[in-house]
Backbone as CSV, one residue per row, in Angstrom:
resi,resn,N_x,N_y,N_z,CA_x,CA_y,CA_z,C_x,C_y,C_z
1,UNK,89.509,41.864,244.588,90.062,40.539,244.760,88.914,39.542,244.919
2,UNK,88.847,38.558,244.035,87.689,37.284,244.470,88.302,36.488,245.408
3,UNK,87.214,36.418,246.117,87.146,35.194,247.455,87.190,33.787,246.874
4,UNK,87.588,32.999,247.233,87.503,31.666,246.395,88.237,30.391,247.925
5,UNK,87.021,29.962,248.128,87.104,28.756,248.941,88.325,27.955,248.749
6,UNK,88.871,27.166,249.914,89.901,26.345,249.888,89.882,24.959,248.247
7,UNK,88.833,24.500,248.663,88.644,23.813,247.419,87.886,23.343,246.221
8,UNK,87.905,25.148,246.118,87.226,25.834,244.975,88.102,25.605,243.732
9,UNK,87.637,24.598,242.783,88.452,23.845,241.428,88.428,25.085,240.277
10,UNK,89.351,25.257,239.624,88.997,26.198,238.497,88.176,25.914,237.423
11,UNK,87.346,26.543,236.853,86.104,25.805,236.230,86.576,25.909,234.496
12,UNK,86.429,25.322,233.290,86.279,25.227,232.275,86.712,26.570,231.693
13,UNK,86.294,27.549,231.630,86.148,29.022,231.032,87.782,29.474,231.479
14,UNK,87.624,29.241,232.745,88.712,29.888,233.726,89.944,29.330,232.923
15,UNK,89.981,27.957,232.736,91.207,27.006,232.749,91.416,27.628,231.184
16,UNK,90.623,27.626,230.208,90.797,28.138,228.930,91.368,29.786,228.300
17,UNK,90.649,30.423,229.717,91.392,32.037,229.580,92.458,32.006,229.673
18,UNK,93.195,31.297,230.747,94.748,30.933,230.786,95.649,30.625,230.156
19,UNK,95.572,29.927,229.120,95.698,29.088,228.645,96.157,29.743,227.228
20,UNK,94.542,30.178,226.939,94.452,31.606,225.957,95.361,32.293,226.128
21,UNK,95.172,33.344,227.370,96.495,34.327,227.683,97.776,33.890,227.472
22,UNK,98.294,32.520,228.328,99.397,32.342,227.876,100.261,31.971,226.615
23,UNK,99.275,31.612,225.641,99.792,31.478,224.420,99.923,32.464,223.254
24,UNK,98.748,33.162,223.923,99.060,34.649,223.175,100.057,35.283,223.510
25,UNK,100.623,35.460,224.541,101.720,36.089,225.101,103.044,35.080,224.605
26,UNK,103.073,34.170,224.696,103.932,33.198,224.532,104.121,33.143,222.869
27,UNK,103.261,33.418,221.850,103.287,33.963,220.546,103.800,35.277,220.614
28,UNK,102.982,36.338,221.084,104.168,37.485,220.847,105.724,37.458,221.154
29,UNK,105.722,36.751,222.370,107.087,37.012,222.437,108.386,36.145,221.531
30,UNK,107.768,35.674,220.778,108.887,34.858,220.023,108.356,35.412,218.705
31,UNK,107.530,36.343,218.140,107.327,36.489,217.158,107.225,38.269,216.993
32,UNK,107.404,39.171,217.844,107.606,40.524,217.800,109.369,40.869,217.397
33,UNK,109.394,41.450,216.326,111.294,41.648,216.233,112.075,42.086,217.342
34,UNK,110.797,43.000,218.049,111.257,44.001,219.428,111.250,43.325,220.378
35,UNK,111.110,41.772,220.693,111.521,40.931,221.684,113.090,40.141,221.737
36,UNK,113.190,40.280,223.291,114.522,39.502,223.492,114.243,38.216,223.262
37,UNK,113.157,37.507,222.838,112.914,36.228,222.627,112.159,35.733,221.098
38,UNK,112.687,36.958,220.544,112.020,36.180,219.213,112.653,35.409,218.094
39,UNK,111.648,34.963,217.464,112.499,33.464,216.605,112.197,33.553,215.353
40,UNK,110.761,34.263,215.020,110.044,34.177,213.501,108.908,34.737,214.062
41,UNK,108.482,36.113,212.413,107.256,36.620,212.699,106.158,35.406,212.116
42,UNK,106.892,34.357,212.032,105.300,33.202,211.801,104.799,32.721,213.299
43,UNK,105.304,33.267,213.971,104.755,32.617,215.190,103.512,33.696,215.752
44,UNK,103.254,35.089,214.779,102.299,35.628,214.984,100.948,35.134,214.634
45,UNK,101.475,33.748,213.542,99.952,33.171,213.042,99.092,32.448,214.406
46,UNK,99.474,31.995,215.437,99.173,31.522,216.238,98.461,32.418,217.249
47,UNK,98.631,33.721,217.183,97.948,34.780,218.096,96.898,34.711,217.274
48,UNK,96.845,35.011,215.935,95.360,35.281,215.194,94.477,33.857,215.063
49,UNK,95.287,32.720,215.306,94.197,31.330,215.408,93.654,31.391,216.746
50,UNK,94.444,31.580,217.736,93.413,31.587,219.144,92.591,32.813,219.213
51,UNK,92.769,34.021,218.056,91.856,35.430,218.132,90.772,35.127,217.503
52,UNK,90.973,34.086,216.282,89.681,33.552,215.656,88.420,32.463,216.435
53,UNK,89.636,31.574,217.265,88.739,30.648,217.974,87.857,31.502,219.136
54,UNK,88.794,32.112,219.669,88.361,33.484,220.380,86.473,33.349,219.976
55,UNK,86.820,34.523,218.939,85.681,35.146,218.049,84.470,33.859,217.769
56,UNK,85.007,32.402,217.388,83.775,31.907,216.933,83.071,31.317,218.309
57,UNK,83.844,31.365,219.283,83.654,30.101,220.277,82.424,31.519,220.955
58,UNK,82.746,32.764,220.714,81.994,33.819,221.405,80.834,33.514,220.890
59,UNK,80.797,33.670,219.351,79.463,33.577,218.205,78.620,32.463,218.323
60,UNK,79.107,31.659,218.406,78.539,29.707,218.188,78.255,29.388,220.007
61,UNK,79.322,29.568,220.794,79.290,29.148,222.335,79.718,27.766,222.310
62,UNK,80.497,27.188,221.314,81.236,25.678,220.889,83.113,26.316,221.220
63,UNK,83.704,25.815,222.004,84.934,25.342,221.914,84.973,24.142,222.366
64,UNK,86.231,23.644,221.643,86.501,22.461,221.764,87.503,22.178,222.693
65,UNK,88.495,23.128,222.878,89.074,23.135,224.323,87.937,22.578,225.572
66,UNK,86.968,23.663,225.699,86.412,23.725,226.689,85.934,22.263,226.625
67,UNK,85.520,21.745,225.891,84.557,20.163,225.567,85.567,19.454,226.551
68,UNK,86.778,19.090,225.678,87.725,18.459,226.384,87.590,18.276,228.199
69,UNK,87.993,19.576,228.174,88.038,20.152,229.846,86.928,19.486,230.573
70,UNK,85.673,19.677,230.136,84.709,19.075,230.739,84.277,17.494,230.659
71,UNK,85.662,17.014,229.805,84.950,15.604,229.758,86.082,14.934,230.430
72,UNK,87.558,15.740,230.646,88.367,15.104,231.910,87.795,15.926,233.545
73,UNK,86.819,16.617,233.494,86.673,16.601,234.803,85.800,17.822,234.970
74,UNK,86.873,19.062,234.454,86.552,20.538,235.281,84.999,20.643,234.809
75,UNK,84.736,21.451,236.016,83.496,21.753,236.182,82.918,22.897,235.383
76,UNK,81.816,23.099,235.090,81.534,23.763,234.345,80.479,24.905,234.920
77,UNK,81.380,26.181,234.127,80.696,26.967,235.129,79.843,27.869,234.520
C-alpha cells in the first residue's frame, strides 16, 4: 500500500493511467459480444488507439494528454 500525504495532488502520469485504464475497460465492455454491455465490436478501435498512444508516448516520452495536464495544473512527476 503507498503512503500518500493528506495533500498529496495526483501527478500527470498518475491522472493519465486512469484515465487510460478506464477507457480501455470502458471500450471492452461495450465492444466484447460476451458483455452485458455491449453495443458494437467498433468500439474495440478505441482500445488499440490508446494501445498505440500507449506505445509511442513510451518510445518518443511526448503525450499530449499529459501536456494538457501539466499546463492546467497537475504536477509533474
Amino acid at each position: 500500500m503507498i503512503d500518500r500525504d493528506e495533500g498529496d495532488d495526483l501527478g500527470c502520469w498518475q491522472l493519465i493511467s486512469i484515465i487510460r485504464g478506464l477507457f480501455i475497460l470502458l471500450s471492452l465492455l461495450l465492444g466484447l459480444s460476451a458483455s452485458p454491455l455491449f453495443v458494437s465490436a467498433q468500439w474495440l478501435w478505441v482500445c488499440l488507439l490508446i494501445s498505440v498512444n500507449m506505445l509511442t508516448s513510451g518510445l518518443t516520452g511526448f503525450c499530449l494528454l499529459s501536456h494538457l495536464f501539466c499546463k492546467l495544473g497537475a504536477k509533474r512527476v
